[in-house]
Kinemage of the C-alpha trace (Angstrom):
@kinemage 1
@onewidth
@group {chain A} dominant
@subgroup {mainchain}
@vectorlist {calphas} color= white
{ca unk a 1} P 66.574 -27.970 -52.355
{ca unk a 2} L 66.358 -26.545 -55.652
{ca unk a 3} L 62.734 -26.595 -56.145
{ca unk a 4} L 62.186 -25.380 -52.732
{ca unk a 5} L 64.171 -22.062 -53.790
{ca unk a 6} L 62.196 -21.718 -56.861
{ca unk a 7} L 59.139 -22.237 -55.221
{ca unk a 8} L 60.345 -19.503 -52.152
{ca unk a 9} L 61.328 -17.148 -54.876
{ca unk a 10} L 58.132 -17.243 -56.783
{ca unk a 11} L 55.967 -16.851 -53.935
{ca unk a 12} L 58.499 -13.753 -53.157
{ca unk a 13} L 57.576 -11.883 -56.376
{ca unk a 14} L 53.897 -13.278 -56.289
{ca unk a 15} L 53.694 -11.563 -53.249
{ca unk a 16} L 55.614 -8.513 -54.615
{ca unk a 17} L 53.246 -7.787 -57.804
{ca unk a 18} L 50.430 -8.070 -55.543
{ca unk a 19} L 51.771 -5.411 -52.749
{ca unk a 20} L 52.061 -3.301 -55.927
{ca unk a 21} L 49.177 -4.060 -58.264
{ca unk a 22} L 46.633 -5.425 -55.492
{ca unk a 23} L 46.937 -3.636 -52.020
{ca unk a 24} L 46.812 0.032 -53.347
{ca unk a 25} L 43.121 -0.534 -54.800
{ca unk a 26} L 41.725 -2.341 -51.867
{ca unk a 27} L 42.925 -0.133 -48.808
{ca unk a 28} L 41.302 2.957 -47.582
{ca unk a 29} L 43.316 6.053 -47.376
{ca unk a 30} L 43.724 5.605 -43.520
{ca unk a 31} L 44.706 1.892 -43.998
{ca unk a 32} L 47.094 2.915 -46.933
{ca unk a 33} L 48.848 5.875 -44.396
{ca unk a 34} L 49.141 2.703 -41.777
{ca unk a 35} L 50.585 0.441 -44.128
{ca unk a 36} L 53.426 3.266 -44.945
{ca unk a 37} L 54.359 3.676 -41.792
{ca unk a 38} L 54.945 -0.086 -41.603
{ca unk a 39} L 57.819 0.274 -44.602
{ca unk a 40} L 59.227 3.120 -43.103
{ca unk a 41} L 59.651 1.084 -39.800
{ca unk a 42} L 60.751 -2.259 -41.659
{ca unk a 43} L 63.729 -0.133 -43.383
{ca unk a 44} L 64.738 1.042 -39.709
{ca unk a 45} L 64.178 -2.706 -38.490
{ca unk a 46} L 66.432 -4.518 -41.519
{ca unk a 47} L 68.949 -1.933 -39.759
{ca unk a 48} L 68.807 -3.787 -36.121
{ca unk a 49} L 68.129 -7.352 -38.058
{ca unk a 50} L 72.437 -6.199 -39.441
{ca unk a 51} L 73.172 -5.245 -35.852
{ca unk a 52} L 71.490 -7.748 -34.018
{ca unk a 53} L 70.534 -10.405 -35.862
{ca unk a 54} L 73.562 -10.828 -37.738
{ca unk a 55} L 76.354 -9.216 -35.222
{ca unk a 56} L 74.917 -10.134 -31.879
{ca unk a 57} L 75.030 -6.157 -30.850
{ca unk a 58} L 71.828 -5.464 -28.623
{ca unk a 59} L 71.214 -1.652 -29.522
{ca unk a 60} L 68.536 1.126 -28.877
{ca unk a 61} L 70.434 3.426 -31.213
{ca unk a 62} L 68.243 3.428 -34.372
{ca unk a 63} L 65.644 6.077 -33.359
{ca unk a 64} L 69.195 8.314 -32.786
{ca unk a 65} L 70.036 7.915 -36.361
{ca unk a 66} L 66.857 7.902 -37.562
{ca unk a 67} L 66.313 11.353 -36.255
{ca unk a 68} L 69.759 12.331 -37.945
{ca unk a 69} L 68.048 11.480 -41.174
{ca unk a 70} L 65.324 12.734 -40.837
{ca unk a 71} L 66.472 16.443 -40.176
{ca unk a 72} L 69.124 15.999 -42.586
{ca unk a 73} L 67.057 15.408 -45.248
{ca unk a 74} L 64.803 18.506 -44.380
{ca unk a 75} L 67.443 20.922 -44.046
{ca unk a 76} L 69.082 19.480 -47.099
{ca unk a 77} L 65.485 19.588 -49.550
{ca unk a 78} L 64.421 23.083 -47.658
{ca unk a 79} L 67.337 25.249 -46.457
{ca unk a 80} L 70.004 24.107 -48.976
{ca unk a 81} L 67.159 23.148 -51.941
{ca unk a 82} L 68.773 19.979 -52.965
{ca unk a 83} L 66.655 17.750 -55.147
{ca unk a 84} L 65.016 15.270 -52.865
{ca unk a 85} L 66.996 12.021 -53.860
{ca unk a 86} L 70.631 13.894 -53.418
{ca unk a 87} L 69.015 14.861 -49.808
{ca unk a 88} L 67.984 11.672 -48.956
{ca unk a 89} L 71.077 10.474 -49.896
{ca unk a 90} L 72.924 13.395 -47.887
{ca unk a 91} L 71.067 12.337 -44.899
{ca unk a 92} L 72.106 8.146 -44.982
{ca unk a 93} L 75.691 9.801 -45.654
{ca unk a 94} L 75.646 12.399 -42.269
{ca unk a 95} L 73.988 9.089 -40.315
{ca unk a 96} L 76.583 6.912 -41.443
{ca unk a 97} L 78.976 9.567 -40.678
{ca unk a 98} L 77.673 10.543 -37.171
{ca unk a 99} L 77.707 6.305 -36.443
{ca unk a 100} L 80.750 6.147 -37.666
{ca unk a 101} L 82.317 8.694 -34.597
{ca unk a 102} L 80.052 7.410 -32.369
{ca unk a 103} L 80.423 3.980 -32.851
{ca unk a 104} L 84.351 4.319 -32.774
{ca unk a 105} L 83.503 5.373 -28.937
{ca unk a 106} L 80.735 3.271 -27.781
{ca unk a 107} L 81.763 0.021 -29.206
{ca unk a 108} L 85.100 0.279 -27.394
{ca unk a 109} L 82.400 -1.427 -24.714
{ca unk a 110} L 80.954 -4.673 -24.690
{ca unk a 111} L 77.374 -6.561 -23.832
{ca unk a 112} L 75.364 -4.655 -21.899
{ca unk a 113} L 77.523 -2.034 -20.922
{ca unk a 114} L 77.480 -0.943 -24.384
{ca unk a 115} L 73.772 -1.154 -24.931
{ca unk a 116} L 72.958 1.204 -22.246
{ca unk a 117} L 75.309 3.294 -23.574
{ca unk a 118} L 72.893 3.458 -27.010
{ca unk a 119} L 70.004 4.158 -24.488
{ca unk a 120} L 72.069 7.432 -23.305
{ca unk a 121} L 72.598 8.193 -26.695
{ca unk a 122} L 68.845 8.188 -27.407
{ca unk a 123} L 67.785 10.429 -24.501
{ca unk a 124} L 70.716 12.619 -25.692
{ca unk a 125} L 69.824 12.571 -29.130
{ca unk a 126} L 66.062 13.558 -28.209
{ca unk a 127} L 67.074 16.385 -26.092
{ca unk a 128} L 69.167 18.378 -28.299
{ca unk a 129} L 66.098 17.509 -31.347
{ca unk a 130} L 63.583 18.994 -28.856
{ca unk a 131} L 66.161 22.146 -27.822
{ca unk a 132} L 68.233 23.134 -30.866
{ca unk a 133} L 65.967 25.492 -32.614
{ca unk a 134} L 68.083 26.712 -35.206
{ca unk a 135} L 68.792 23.943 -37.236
{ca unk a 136} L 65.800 21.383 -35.773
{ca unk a 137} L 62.857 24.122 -34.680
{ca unk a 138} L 63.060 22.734 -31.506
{ca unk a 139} L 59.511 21.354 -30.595
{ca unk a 140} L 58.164 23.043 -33.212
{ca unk a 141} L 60.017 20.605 -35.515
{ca unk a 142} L 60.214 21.758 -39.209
{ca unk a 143} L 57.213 21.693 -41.410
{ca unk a 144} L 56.760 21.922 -44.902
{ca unk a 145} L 59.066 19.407 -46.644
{ca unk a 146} L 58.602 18.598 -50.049
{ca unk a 147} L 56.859 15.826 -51.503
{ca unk a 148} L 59.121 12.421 -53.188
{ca unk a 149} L 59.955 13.472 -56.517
{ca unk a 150} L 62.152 12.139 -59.665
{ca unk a 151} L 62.436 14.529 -62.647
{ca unk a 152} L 58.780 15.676 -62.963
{ca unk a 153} L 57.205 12.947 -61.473
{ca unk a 154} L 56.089 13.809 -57.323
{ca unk a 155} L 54.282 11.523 -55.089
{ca unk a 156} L 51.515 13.655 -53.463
{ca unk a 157} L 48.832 10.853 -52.636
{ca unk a 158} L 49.325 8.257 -49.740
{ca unk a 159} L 48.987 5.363 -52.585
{ca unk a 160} L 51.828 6.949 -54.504
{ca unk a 161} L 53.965 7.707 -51.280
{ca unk a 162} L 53.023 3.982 -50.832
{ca unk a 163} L 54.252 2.992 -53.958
{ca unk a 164} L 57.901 4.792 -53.308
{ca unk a 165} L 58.226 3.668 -50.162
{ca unk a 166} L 57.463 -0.421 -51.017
{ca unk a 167} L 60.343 -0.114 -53.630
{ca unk a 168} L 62.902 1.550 -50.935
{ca unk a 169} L 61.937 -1.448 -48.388
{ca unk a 170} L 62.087 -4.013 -51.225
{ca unk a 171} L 65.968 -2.862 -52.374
{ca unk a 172} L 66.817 -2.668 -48.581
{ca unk a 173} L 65.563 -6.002 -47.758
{ca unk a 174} L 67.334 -7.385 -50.813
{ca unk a 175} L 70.700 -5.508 -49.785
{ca unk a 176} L 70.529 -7.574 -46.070
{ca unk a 177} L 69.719 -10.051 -47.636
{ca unk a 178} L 72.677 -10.106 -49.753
{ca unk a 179} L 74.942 -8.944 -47.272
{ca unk a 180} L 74.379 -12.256 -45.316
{ca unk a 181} L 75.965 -14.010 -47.785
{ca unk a 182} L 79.156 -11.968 -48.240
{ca unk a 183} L 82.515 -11.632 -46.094
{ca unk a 184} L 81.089 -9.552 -43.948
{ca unk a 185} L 78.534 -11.386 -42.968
{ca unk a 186} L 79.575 -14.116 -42.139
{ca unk a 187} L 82.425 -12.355 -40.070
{ca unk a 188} L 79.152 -10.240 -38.594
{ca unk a 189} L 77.848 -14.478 -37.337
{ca unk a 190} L 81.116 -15.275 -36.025
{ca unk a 191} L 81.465 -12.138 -34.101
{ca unk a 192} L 77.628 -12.810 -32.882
{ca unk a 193} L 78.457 -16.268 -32.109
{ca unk a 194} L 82.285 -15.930 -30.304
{ca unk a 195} L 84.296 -13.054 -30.458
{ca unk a 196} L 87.846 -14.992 -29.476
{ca unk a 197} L 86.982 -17.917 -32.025
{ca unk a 198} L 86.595 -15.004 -34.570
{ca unk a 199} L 89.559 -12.830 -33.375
{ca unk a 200} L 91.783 -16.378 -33.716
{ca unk a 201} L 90.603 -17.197 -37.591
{ca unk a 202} L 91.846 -13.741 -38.410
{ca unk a 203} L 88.503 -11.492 -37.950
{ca unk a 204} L 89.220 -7.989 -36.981
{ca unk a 205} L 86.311 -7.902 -34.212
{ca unk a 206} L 86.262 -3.976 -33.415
{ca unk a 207} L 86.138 -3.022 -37.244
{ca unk a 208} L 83.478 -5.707 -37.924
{ca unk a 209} L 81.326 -4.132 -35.027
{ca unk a 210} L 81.399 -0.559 -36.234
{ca unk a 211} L 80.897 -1.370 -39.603
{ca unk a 212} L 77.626 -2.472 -38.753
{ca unk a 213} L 77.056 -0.285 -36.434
{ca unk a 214} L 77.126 2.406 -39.547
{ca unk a 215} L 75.338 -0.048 -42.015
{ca unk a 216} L 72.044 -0.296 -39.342
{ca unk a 217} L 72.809 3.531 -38.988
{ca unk a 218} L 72.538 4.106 -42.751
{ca unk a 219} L 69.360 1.961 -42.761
{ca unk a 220} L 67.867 3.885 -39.754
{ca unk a 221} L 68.675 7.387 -41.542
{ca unk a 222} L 67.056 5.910 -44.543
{ca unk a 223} L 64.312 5.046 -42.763
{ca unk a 224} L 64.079 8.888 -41.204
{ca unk a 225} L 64.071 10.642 -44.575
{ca unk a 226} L 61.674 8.094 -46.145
{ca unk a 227} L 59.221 9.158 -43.266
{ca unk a 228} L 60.191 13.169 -43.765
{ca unk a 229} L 58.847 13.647 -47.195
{ca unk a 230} L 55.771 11.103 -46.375
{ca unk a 231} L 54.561 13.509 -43.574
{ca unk a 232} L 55.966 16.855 -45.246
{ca unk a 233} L 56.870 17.398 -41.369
{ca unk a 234} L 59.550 16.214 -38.577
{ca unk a 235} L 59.680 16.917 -35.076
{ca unk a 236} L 61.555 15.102 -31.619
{ca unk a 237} L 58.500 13.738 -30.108
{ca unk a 238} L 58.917 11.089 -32.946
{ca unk a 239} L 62.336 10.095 -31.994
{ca unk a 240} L 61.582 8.634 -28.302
{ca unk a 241} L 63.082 6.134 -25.892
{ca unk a 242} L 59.713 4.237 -26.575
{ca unk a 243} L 60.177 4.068 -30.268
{ca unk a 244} L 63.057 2.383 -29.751
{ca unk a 245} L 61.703 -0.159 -27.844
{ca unk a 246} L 59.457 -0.832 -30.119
{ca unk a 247} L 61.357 -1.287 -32.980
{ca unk a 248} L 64.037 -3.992 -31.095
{ca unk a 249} L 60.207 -5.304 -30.202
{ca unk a 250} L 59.172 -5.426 -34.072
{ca unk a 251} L 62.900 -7.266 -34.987
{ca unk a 252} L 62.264 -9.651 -32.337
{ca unk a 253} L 58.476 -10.648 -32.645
{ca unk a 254} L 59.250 -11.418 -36.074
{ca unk a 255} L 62.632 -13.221 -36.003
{ca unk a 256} L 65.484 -10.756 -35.865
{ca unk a 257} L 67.774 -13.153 -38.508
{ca unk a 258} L 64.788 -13.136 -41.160
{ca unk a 259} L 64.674 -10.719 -43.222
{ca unk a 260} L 60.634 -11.535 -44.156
{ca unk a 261} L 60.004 -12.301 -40.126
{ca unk a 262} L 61.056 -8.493 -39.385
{ca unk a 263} L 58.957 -7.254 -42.076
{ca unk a 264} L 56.051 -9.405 -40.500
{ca unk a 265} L 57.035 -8.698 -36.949
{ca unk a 266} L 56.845 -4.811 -38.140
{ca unk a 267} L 53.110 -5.232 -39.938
{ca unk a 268} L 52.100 -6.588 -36.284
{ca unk a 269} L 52.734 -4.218 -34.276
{ca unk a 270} L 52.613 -1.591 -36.473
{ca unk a 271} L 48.683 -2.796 -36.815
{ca unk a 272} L 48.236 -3.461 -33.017
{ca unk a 273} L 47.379 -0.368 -32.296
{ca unk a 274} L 44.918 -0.312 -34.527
{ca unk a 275} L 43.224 -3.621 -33.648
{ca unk a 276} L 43.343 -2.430 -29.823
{ca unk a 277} L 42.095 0.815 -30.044
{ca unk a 278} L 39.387 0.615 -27.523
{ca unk a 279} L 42.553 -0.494 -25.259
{ca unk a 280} L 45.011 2.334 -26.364
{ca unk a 281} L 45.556 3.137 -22.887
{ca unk a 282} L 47.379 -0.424 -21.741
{ca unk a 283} L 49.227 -0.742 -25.161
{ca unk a 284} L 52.415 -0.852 -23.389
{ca unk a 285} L 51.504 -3.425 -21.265
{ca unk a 286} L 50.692 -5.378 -23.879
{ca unk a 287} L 53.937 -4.940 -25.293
{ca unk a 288} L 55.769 -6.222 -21.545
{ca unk a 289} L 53.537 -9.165 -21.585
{ca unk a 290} L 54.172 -9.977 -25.392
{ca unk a 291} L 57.643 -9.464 -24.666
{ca unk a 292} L 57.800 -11.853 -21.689
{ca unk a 293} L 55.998 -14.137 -23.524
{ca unk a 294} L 58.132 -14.386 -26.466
{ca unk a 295} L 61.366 -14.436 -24.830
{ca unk a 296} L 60.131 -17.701 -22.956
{ca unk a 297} L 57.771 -19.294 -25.748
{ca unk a 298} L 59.636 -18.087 -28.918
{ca unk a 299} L 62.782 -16.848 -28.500
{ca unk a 300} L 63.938 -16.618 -32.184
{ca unk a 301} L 60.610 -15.182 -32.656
{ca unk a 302} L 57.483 -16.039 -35.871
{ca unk a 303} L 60.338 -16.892 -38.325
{ca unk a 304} L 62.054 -19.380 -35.792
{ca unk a 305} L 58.752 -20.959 -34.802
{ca unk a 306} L 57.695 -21.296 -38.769
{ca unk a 307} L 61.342 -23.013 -39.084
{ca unk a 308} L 61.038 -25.186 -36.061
{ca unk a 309} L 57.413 -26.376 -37.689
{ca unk a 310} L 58.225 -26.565 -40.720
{ca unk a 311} L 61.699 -29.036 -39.615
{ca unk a 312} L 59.811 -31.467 -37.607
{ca unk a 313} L 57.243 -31.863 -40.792
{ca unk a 314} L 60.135 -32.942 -42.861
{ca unk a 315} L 61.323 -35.087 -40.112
{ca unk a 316} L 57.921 -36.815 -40.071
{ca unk a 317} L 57.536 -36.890 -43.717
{ca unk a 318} L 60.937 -38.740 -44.069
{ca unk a 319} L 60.439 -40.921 -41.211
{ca unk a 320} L 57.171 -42.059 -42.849
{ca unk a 321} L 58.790 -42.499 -46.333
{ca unk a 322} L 61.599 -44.516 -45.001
{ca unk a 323} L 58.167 -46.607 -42.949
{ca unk a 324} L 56.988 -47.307 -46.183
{ca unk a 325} L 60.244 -48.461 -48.012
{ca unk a 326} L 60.654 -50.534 -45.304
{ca unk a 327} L 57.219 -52.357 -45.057
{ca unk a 328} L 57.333 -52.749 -49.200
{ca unk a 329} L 60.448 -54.833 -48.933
{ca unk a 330} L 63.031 -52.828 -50.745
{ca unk a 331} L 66.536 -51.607 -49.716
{ca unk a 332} L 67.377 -48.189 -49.604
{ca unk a 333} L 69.946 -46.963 -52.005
């Protein structure tokens, strides 16, 4: 088991230096603006992989507090001229806090009573994006927001953006990642798994649900800001019902309780488009049918078919060790 984790970890970073050192020099500028839009998406994703993959919580809320973030950070680097990292951090604060009230409302509900309330969130969300011009522009959206920038340094290519935005998803993933393993958690899996088994070994059920409810929220307003300063422009049409399908689609296709299946299940259909686009007109239906399909076929999605694999070739590797201990005459210790 040891060796296995060494071996996981160093393919990890191998794969790391080479999204740094490697990918940057062999993708075209179009290719480079795709693959950025991929990490922005994976940050909102690790957000629904806390709700939903750890708590159980079915939720179309993301693209709500994604938009939150995304404004926030404008108004903050623009109309307040905060430096950008105390406005991207202002806008994962005002989506945690805006999760935080909602949240203390919606999860008062439970199943799917409480998921369509997120969907009437979203279409709420969307309409006062596209309607408040004063603080959002209405559909005009707001244009002009700076580039990243630490101290001197600003990112004002797509391969620098690029290389920004692969460090935010990197410390994300590594924060869910951790998270798994702490208190929370594993009261998050409990929750997920039964909410009066949890409730009798002492797990406060309502609290555990709205603190990840703000946790995905942070991620999602993360996620919002990251994608401000990439485009230097935000606007509602990017804050849609359908985008939030798509990224419970993205979490799912990939495994919603792996971390590295979202990020693959976000890479696929953030690419599909691309590999379809004589067919741009019937991506959606591709999405139903994929959807269908994977709910029947793969349920846990990539990650739990690699697992499932991967189990029954250590089953038959053992079995066929134990075959040949047996035929060679000795006794098993």
């Amino acid at each position: 088991m040891k060796k296995i984790r060494i071996l996981r970890g160093t393919l990890l970073v191998t794969l790391a230096l080479a999204a740094y050192l490697v990918l940057p020099n062999h993708l075209g500028k179009y290719m480079m603006t795709v693959m950025n839009s991929a990490l922005i998406y994976f940050v909102v994703c690790l957000g629904i992989q806390v709700i939903l993959g750890m708590g159980g919580m079915v939720s179309f809320a993301a693209i709500s507090f994604m938009g939150v973030g995304a404004y926030a950070t404008a108004i903050f680097s623009m109309r307040a001229g905060l430096p950008i990292l105390l406005s991207v951090a202002g806008a994962m604060v005002i989506s945690a806090l805006f999760a935080l009230l909602i949240g203390m409302v919606l999860l008062r509900l439970k199943g799917t009573f409480f998921t369509f309330s997120t969907v009437a969130l979203v279409q709420i969300t969307y309409s006062v994006f596209n309607n408040w011009r004063a603080v959002t522009g209405g559909p005009d959206g707001i244009a002009g927001v700076p580039n990243f920038s630490i101290g001197g340094l600003q990112a004002k290519t797509s391969d620098q953006n690029y290389l920004v935005l692969l460090t935010a998803a990197i410390l994300c993933a590594l924060v869910v990642v951790r998270l798994r393993k702490t208190n929370l958690g594993r009261a998050l899996s409990s929750v997920r798994d039964n909410e009066i088994a949890a409730q009798v070994m002492g797990v406060n059920v309502y609290k555990t649900k709205v603190t990840a409810f703000v946790i995905a929220a942070i991620f999602a307003g993360l996620g919002g800001a990251l994608m401000t300063h990439t485009n230097h422009f935000v606007g509602a049409s990017s804050f849609t019902f359908d985008q939030s399908t798509t990224f419970v689609i993205m979490a799912m296709l990939g495994g919603v309780t792996s971390t590295p299946g979202v990020f693959v299940g976000t890479l696929l259909i953030t690419m599909l488009p691309e590999w379809l686009k004589p067919l741009q007109e019937y991506i959606r239906l591709f999405y139903g049918l994929g959807v269908m399909l994977l709910m029947v076929f793969m349920p846990m999605g990539l990650a739990g078919l690699y697992r499932k694999i991967a189990g029954q070739v250590r089953e038959r590797l053992h079995l066929g060790y134990k075959t040949r201990i047996g035929a060679g005459g000795q006794a098993e210790v």
